[in-house]
C-alpha atoms as a printed R data frame, in Angstrom:
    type eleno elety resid chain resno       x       y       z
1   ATOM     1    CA   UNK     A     1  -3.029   9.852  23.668
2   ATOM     2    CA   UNK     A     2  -1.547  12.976  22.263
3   ATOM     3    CA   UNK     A     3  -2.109  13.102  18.269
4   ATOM     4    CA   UNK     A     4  -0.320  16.567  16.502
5   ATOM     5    CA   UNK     A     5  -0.923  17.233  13.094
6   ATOM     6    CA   UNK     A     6   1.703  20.145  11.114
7   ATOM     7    CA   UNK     A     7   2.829  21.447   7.984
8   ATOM     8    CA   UNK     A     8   6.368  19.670   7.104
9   ATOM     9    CA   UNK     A     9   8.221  19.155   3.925
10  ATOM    10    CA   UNK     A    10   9.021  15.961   2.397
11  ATOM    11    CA   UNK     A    11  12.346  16.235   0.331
12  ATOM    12    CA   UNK     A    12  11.615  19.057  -1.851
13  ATOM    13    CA   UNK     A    13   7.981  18.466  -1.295
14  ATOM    14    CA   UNK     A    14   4.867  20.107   1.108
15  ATOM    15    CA   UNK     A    15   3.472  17.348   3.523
16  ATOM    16    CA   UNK     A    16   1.647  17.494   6.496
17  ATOM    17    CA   UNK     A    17   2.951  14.787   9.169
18  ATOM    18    CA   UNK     A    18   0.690  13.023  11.453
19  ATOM    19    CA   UNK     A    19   2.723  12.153  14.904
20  ATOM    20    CA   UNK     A    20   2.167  10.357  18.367
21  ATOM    21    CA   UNK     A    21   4.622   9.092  20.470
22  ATOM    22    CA   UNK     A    22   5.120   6.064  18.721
23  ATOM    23    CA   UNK     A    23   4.844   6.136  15.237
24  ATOM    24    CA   UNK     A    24   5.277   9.413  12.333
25  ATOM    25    CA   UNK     A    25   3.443   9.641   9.235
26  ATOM    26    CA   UNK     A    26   4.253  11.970   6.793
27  ATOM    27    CA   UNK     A    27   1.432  12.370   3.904
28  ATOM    28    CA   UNK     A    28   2.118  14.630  -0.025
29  ATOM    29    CA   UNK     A    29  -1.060  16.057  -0.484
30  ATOM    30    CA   UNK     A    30  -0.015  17.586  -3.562
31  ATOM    31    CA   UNK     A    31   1.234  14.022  -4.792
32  ATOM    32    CA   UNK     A    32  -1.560  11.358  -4.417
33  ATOM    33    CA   UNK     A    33  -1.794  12.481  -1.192
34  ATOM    34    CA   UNK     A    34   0.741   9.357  -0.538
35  ATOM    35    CA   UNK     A    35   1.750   8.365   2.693
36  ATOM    36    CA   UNK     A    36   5.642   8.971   2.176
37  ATOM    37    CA   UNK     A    37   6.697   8.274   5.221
38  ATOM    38    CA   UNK     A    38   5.843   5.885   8.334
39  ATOM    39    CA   UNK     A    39   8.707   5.824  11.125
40  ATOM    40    CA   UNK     A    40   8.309   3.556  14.087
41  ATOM    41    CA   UNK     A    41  10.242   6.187  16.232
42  ATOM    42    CA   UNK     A    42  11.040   3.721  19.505
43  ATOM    43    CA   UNK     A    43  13.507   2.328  16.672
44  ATOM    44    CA   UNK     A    44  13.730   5.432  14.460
45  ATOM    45    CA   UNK     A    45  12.805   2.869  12.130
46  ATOM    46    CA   UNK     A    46  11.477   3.460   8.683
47  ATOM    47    CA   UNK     A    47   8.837   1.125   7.721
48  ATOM    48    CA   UNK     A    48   8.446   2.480   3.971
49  ATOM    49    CA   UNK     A    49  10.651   2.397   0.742
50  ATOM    50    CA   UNK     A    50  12.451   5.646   0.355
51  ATOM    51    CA   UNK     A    51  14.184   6.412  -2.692
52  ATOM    52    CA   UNK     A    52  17.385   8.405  -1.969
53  ATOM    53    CA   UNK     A    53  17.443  11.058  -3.419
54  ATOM    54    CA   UNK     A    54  16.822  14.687  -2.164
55  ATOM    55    CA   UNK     A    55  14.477  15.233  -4.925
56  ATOM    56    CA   UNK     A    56  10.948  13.696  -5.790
57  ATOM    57    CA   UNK     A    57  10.798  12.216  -8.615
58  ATOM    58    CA   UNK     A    58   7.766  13.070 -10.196
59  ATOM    59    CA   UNK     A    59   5.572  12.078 -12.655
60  ATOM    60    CA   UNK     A    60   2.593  13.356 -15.036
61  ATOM    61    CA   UNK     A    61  -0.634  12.404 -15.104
62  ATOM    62    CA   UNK     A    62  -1.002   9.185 -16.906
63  ATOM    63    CA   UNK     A    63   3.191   8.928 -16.372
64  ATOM    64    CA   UNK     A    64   5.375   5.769 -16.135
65  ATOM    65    CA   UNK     A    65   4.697   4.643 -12.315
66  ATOM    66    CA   UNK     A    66   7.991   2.744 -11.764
67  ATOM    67    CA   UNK     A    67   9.741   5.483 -13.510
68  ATOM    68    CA   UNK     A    68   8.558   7.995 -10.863
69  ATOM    69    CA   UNK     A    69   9.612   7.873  -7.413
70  ATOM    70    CA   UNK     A    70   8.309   3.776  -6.722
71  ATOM    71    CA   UNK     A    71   8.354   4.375  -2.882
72  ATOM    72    CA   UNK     A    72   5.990   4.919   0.133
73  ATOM    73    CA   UNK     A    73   2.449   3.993  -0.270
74  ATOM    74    CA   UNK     A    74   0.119   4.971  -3.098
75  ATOM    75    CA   UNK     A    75  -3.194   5.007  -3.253
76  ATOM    76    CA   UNK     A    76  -4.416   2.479  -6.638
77  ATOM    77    CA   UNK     A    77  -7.705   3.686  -8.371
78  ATOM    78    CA   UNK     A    78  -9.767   2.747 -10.392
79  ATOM    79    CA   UNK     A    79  -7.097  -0.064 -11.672
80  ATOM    80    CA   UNK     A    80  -3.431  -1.197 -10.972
81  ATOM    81    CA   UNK     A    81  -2.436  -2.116 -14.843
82  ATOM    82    CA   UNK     A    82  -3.260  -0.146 -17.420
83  ATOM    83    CA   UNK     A    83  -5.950  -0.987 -19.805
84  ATOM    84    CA   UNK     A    84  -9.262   0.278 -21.850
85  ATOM    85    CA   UNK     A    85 -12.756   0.551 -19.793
86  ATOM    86    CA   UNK     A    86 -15.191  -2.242 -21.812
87  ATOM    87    CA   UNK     A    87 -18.445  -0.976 -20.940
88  ATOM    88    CA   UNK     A    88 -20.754   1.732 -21.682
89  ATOM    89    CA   UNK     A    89 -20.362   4.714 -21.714
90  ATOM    90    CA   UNK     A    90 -16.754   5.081 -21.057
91  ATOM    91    CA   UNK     A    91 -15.997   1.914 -23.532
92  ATOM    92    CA   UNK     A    92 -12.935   2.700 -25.313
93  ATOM    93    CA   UNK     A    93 -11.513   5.342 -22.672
94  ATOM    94    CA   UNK     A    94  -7.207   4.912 -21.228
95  ATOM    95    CA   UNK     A    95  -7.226   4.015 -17.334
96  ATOM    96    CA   UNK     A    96  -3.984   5.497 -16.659
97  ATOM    97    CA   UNK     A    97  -1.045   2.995 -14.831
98  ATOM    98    CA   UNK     A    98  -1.369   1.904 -11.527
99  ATOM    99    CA   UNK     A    99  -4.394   4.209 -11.558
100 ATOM   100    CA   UNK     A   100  -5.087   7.757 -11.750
101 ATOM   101    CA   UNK     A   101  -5.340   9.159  -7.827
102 ATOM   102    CA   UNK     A   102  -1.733   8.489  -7.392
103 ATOM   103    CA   UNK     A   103  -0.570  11.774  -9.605
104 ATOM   104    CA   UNK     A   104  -3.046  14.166  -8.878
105 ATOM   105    CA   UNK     A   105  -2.900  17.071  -6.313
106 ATOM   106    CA   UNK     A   106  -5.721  16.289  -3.337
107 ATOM   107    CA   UNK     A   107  -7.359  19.240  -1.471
108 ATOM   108    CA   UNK     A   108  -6.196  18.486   2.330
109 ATOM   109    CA   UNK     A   109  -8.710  19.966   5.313
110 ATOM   110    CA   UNK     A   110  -7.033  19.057   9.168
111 ATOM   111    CA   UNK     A   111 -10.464  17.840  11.484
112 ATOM   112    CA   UNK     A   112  -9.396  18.525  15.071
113 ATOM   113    CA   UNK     A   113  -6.621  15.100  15.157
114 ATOM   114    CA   UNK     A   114  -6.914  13.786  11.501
115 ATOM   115    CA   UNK     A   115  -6.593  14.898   8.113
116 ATOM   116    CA   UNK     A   116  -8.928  14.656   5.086
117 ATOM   117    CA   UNK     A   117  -8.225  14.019   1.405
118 ATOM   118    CA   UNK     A   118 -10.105  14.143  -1.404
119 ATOM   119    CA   UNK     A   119  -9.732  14.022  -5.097
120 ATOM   120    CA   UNK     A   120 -12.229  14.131  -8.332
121 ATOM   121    CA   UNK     A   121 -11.881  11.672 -11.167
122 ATOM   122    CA   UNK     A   122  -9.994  12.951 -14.490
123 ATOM   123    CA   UNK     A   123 -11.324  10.716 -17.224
124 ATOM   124    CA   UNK     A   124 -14.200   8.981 -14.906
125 ATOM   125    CA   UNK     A   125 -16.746  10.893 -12.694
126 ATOM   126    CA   UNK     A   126 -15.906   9.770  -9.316
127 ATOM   127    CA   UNK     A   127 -14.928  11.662  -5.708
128 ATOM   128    CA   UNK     A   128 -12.694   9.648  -3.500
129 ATOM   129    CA   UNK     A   129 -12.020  10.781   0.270
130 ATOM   130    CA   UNK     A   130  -9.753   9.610   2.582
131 ATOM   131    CA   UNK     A   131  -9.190  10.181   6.329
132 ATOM   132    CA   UNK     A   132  -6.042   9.601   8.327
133 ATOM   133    CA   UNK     A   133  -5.756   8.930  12.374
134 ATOM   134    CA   UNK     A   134  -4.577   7.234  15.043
135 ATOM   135    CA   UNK     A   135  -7.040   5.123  17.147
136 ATOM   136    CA   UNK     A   136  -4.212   4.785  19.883
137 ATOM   137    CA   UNK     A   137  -0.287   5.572  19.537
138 ATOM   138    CA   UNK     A   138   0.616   2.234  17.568
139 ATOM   139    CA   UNK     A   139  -2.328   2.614  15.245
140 ATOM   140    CA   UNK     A   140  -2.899   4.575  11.952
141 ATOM   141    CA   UNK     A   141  -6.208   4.148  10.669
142 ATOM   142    CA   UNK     A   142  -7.213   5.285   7.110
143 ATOM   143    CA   UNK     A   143 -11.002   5.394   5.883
144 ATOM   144    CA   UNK     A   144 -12.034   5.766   2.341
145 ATOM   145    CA   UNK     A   145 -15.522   7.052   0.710
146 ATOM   146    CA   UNK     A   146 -15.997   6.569  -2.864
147 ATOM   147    CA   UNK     A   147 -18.234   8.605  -4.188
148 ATOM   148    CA   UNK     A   148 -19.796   7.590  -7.751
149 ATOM   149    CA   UNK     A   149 -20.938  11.495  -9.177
150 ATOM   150    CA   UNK     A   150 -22.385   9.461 -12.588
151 ATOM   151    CA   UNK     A   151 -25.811   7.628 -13.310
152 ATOM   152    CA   UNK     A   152 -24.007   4.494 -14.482
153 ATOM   153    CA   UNK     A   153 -22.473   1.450 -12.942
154 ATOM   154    CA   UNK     A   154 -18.381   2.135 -12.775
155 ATOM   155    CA   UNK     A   155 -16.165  -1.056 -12.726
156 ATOM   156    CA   UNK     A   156 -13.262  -0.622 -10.585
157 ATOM   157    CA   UNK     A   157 -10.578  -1.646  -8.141
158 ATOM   158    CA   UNK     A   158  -8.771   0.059  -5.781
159 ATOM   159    CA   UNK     A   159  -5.701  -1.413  -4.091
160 ATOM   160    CA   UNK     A   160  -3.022   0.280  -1.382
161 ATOM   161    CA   UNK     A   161   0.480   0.257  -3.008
162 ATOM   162    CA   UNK     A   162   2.532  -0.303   0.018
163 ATOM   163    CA   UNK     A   163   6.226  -0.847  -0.106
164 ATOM   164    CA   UNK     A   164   7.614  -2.365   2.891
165 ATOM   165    CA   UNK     A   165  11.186  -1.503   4.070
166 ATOM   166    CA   UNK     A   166  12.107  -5.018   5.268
167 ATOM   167    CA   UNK     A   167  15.056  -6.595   6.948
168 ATOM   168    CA   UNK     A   168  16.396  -9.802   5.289
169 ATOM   169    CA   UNK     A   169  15.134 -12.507   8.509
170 ATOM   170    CA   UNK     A   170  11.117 -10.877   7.800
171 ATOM   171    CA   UNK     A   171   8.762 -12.785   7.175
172 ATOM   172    CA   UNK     A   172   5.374 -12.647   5.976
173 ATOM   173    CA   UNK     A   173   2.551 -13.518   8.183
174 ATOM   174    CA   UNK     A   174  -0.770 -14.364   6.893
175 ATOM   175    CA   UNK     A   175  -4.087 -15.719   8.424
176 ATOM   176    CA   UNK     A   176  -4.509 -19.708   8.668
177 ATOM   177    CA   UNK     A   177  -6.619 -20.997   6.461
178 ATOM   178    CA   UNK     A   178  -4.769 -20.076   3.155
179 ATOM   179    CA   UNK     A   179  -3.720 -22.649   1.745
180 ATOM   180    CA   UNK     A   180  -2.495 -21.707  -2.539
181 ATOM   181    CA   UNK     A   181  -0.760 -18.642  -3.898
182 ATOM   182    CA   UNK     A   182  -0.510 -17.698  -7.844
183 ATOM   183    CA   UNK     A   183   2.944 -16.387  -9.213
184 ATOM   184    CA   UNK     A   184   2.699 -13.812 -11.842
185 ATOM   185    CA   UNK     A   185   6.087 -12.054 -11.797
186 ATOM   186    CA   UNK     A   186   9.813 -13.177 -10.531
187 ATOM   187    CA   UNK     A   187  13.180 -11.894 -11.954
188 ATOM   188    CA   UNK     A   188  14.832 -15.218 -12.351
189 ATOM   189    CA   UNK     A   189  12.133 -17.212 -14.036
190 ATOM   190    CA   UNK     A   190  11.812 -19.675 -11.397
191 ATOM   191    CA   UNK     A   191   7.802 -19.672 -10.968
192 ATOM   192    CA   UNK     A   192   6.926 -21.228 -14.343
193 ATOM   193    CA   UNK     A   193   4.228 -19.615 -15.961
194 ATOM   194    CA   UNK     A   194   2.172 -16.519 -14.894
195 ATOM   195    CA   UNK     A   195  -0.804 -17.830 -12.807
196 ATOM   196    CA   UNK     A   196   1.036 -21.140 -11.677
197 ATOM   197    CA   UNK     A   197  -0.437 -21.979  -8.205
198 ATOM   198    CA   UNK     A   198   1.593 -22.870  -5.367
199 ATOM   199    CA   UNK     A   199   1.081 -24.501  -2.368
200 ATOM   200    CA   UNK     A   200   1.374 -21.830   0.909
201 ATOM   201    CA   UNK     A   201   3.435 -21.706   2.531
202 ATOM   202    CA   UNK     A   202   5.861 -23.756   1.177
203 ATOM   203    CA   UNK     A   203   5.250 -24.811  -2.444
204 ATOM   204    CA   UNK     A   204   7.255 -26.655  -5.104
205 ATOM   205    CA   UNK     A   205   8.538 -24.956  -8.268
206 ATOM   206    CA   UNK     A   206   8.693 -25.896 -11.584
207 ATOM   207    CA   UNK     A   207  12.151 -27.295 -11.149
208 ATOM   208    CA   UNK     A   208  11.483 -29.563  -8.876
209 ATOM   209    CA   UNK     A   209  13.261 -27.147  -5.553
210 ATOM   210    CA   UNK     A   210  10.772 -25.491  -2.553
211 ATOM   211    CA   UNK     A   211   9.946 -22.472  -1.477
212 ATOM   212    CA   UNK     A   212   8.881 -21.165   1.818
213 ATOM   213    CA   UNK     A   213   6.646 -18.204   0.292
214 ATOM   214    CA   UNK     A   214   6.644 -16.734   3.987
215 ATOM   215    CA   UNK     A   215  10.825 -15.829   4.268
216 ATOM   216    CA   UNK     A   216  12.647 -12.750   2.281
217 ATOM   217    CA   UNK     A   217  15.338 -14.077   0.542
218 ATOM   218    CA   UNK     A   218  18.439 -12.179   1.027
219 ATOM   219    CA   UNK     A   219  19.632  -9.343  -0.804
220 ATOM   220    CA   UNK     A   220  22.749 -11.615  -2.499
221 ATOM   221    CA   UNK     A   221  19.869 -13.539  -4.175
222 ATOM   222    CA   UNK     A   222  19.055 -10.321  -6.735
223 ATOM   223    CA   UNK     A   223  15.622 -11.826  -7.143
224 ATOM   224    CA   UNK     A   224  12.356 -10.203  -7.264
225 ATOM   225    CA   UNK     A   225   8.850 -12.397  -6.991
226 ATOM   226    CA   UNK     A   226   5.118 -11.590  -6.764
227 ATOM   227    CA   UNK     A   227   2.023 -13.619  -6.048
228 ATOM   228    CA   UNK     A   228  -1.205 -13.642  -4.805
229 ATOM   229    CA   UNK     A   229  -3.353 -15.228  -2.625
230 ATOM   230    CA   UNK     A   230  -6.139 -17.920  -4.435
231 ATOM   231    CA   UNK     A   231  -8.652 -17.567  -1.939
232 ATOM   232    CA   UNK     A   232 -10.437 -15.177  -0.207
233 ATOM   233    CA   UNK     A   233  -8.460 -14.343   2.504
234 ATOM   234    CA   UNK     A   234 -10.116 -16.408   5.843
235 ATOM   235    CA   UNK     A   235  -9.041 -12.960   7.868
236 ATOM   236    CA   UNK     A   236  -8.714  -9.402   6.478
237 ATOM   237    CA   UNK     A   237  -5.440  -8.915   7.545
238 ATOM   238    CA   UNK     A   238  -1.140  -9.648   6.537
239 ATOM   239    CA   UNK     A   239   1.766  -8.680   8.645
240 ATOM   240    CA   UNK     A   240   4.907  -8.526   8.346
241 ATOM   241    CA   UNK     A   241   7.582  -9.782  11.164
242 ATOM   242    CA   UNK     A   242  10.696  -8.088  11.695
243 ATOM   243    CA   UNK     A   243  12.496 -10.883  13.188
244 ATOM   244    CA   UNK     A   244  16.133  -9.039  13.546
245 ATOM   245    CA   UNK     A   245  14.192  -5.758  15.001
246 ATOM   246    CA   UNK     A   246  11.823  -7.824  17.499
247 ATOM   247    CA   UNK     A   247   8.199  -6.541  15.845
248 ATOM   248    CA   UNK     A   248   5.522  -6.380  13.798
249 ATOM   249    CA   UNK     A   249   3.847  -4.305  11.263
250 ATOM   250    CA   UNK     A   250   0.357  -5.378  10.023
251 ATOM   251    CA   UNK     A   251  -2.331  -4.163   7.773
252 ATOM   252    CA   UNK     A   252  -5.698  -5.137   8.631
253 ATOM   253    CA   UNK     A   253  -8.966  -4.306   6.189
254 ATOM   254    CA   UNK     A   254 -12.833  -4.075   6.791
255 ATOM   255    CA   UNK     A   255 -14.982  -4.185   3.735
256 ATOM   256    CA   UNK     A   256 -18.097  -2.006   4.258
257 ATOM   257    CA   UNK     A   257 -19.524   1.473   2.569
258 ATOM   258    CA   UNK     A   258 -16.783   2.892   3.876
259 ATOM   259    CA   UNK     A   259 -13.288   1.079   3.254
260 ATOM   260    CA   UNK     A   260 -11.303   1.244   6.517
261 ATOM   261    CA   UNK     A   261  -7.315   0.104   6.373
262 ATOM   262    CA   UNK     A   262  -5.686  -0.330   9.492
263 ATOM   263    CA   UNK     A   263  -1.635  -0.616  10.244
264 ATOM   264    CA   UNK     A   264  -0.316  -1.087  13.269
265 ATOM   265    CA   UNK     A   265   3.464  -2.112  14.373
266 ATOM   266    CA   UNK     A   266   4.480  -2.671  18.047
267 ATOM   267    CA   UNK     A   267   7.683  -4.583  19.950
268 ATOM   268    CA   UNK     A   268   7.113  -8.079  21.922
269 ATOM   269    CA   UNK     A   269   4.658  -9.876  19.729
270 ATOM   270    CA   UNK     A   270   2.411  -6.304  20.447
271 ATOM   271    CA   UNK     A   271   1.772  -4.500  16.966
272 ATOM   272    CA   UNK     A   272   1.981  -1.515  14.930
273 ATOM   273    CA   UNK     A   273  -0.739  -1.427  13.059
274 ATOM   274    CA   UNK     A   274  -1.711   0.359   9.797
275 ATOM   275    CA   UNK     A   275  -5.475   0.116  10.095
């Protein structure tokens, strides 16, 4: 497998993109060190939300997420929604939206056939690394260190901010085994009240009408919906399948000291995979 690694721009922004014969990834490491881009190139297909627009829309520190670009896939840390930290000794202090990793500039070393990121806290002491590379030409794997540079416990979450490019026919593919998902956001106000739980994968709404939680609805629908799993997930892994295009694109997870995301897509029921 040949992996090569080069400076590239990404709009009017630097990048470095991350290539094999298969699949492109394009990374801002001046921007969250976000992974802008991910092209499935036997399709030329683009697997992440681009805005279009020649220019990045960029944000400050502690900015309006949705009002900044909204595309790609950010890195979340330490929160998603923004809040107050509740315990000693940082009681008191902002946690910026959707986190505060996603706006800052990460120093960027290339390691023979990956890249490393890193980034320090602003308003919390912490280091967080990541490394991107591909473990064969369909798979991009991404491992993360968190590094706590304090002496006190730090609450946090960290979540990937991905934003699929889907066709209208995709469908979502989870493990089996889950069995209830919670709505807490749709456009149309079909889901009831934030936290309702619904049966997976097809559930019955408020008004009486089902779901199937796995199809996208098409684009003539103008709705927008978000829920979560209940349960632990059985598997740590999702996919999505591209019905119209003939493959997948999955994200798998392993929960250790050192967080490791995989995604992988592939043709024929083989994968590309974002690990």
């Amino acid at each position: 497998m040949g992996t090569t690694i080069s400076p590239s721009a990404y709009k009017d922004q630097q990048a470095f993109t991350l290539e094999t014969e298969l699949v492109r990834a394009q990374f801002l490491p001046e921007i969250g060190a976000k992974l802008a881009s991910l092209v499935y190139k036997p399709l030329n297909y683009e697997l992440l939300v681009q805005r279009p627009s020649p220019q990045y829309r960029l944000q400050p520190f502690d900015g309006d997420y949705v009002a900044g670009e909204c595309s790609g896939l950010d890195d979340m840390f330490p929160t998603i929604d923004a809040w107050y930290y509740d315990r000693h000794p940082w009681a008191g202090t902002k946690v910026a939206d959707h986190g505060e990793v996603w706006s800052l500039p990460w120093t960027t070393t290339v390691e023979a056939d990956r890249l490393h990121f890193a980034v320090n806290g602003v308003r919390f002491p912490y280091r967080l690394e990541k490394w991107a590379h591909f473990t064969s030409p369909g798979v991009l794997r991404l491992d993360y260190q968190l590094t706590n540079l304090s002496g006190f416990d730090f609450e946090c979450v960290w979540a990937a901010h991905s934003m699929v490019n889907l066709e209208e026919d995709a469908e979502v593919v989870l493990p089996d085994g889950v069995q209830s998902v919670l709505g807490t956001f749709d456009v149309l106000g079909e889901f009831g009240r934030y936290g309702d739980e619904f049966a997976w994968p097809v559930g019955t709404l408020p008004d009486g009408t089902t779901r199937d939680f796995r199809k996208l609805r098409p684009k003539a629908a103008r709705d927008c919906y978000k829920y979560y799993v209940k349960e632990k997930l059985p598997e740590g892994w999702c996919a999505v399948k591209f019905h119209r295009s003939n493959f997948w694109f999955s994200s798998d997870l392993w929960d250790s000291c050192q967080a490791r995301t995989h995604y992988r897509t592939a043709k024929n029921a083989k994968f590309l995979r974002f690990s």
